[in-house]
VEXDRENBA-513294 format. One record per residue (C-alpha): residue in three letters; x, y, z. Coordinates in steps of 0.5 Angstrom, whole numbers, padded with zeros to 4 digits, always signed. Example, Ala and Ser with C-alpha at 12.3 -4.5 7.8 and 13.67 -1.06 7.14 Angstrom:
! VEXDRENBA-513294
ALA+0025-0009+0016;SER+0027-0002+0014;
//
This chain:
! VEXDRENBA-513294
UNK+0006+0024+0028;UNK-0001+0020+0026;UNK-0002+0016+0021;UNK-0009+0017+0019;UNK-0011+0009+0015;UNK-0016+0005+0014;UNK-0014-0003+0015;UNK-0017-0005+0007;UNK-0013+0000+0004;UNK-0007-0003+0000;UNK-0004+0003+0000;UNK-0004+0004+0008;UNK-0001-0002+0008;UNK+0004+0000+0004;UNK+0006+0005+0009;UNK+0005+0001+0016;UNK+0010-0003+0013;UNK+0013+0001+0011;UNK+0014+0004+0018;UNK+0015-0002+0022;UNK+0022-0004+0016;UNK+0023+0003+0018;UNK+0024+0002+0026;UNK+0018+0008+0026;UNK+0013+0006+0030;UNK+0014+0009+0037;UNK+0014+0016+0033;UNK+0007+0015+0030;UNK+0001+0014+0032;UNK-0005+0011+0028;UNK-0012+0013+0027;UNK-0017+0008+0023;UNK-0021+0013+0019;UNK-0027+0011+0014;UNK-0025+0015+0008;UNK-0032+0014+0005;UNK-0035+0018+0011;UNK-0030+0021+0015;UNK-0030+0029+0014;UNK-0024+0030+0020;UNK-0020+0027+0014;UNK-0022+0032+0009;UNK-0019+0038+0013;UNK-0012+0034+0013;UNK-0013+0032+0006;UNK-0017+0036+0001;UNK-0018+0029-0003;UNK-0020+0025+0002;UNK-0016+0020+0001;UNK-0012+0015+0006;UNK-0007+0014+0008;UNK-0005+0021+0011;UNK+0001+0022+0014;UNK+0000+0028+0020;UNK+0006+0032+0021;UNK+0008+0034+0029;UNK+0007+0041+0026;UNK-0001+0040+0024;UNK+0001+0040+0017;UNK-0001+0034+0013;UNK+0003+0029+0007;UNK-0001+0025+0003;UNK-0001+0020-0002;UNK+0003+0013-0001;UNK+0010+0015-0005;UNK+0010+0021-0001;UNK+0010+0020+0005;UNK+0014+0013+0004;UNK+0019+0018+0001;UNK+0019+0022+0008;UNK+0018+0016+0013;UNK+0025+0014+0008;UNK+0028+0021+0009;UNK+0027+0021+0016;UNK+0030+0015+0018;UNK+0036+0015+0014;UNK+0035+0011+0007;UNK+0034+0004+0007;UNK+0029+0003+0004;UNK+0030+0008-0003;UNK+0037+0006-0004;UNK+0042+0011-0008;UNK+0045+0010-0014;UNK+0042+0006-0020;UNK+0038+0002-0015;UNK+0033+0008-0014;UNK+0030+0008-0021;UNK+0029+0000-0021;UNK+0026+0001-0013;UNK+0021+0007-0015;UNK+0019+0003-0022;UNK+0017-0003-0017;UNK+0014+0002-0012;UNK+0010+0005-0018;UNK+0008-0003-0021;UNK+0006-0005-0014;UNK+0002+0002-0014;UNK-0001+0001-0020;UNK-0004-0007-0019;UNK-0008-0004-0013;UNK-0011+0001-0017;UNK-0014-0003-0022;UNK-0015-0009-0017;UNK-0020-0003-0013;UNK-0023+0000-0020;UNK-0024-0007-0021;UNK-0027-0008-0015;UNK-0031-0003-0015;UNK-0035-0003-0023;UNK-0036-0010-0022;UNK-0041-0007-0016;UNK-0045-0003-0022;UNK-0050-0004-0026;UNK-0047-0009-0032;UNK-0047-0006-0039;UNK-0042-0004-0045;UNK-0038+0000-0042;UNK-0037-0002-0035;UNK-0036-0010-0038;UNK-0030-0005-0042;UNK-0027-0002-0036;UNK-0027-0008-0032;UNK-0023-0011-0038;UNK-0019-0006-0038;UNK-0017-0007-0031;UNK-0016-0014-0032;UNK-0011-0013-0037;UNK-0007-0008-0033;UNK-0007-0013-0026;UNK-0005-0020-0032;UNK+0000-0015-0035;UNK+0002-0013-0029;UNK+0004-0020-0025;UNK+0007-0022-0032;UNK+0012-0018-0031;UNK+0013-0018-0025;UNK+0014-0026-0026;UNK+0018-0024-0033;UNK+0024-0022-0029;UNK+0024-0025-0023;UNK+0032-0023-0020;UNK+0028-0017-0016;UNK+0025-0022-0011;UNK+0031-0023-0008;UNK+0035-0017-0007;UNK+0034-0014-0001;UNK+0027-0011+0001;UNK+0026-0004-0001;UNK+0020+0000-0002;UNK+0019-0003-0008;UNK+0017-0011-0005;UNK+0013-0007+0001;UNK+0008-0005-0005;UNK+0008-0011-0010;UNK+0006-0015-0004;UNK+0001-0011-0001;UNK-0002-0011-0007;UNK-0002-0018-0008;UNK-0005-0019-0001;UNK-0011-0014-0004;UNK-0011-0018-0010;UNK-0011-0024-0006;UNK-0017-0021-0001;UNK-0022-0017-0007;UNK-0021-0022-0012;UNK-0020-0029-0010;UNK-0024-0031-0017;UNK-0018-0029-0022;UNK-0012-0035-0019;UNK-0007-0031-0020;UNK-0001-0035-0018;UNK-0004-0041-0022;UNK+0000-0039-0027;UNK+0006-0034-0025;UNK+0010-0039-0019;UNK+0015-0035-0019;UNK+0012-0030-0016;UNK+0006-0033-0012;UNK+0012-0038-0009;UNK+0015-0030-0006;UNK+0009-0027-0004;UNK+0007-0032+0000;UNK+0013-0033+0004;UNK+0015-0025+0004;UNK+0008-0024+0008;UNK+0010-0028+0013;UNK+0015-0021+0014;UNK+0014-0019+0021;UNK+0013-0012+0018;UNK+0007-0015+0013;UNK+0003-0018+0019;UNK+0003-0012+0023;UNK+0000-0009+0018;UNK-0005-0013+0016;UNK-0007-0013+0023;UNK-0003-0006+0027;UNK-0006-0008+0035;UNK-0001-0013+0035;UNK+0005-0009+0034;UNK+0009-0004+0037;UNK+0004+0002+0035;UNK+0002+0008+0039;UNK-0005+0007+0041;UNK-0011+0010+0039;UNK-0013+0013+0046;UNK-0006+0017+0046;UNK-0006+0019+0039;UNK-0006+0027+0039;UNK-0012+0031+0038;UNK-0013+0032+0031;UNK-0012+0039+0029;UNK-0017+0042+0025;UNK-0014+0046+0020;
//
């Protein structure tokens, strides 16, 4: 399989951690792809969005929970557990997946011309990442659970927070949360996917050719 991802994204990060939790990486290779510019990537995902997971069929899953739910499949389901614990896990997946989001439309309005509206959007981006952290911080028995899908995507979020806007001290408030998230990334699965070449990865060179389809 080949991952097609690009480093910043939370939403790749999500996934490479995902497969080094998954004990996966022998079977997928990784291709660094730039989603802004790189058509390749459109014939796989219409969207052209990462990250894009390229199955050994050429046929492509994409968007993160979905290719988190294969890559759990595929491995046996350790990190969506059954039972009641599957709908705590996806809400936290779902939180995780949302802070990202307004953290990247954040970002990204703040770049443009300031006026009413754009100053509207970015307010409204930042009540979601504050509500977001709060509950997270509100209840706090997740944080020692045991890792799920759900912790991968609240802490590659918190990492894309950390990175994109520094300015908004987030853990200031919220110790609990800031307390996990720094110990958490030192996960050898968070590390690895901030940084892919120092893991056990395929490599680019030996990545099957891109199929187009």
């Amino acid at each position: 399989m080949q991952l097609l991802y690009a480093p910043r994204s939370p939403f790749s990060r999500k996934i490479l951690a995902t497969i080094v939790e998954l004990d996966l990486t022998a079977q997928v290779s990784l291709v660094q792809v730039d989603p802004w510019t790189d058509e390749t990537l459109r014939r796989h995902n219409p969207a052209c969005k990462v990250p894009t997971l390229v199955l050994h069929d050429s046929s492509a899953l994409f968007d993160s929970p979905v290719i988190a739910r294969y890559l759990d499949a595929l491995s046996g389901h350790t990190l969506i557990p059954s039972g009641p614990q599957t709908w705590d896990t996806l809400r936290r997946e779902a939180l995780g997946d949302a802070l990202a989001e307004a953290v990247i439309r954040r970002f990204v309005d703040q770049l443009g011309p300031g006026d009413d509206r754009l100053e509207r959007v970015v307010a409204r981006q930042e009540a979601a990442i504050f509500a977001i952290l709060d509950r997270l911080e509100a209840a706090p028995e997740w944080m020692w659970a045991p890792t799920d899908l759900g912790h991968l995507a609240i802490a590659c979020a918190l990492d894309y927070l950390d990175g994109r806007s520094p300015e908004l001290a987030w853990g200031a408030r919220r110790r609990l949360l800031a307390t996990w998230f720094y110990d958490f990334r030192g996960r050898p699965s968070m590390e690895i996917a901030a940084d892919p070449t120092i893991g056990t990865f395929r490599t680019n060179d030996r990545a099957i050719p891109l199929v187009e389809v």
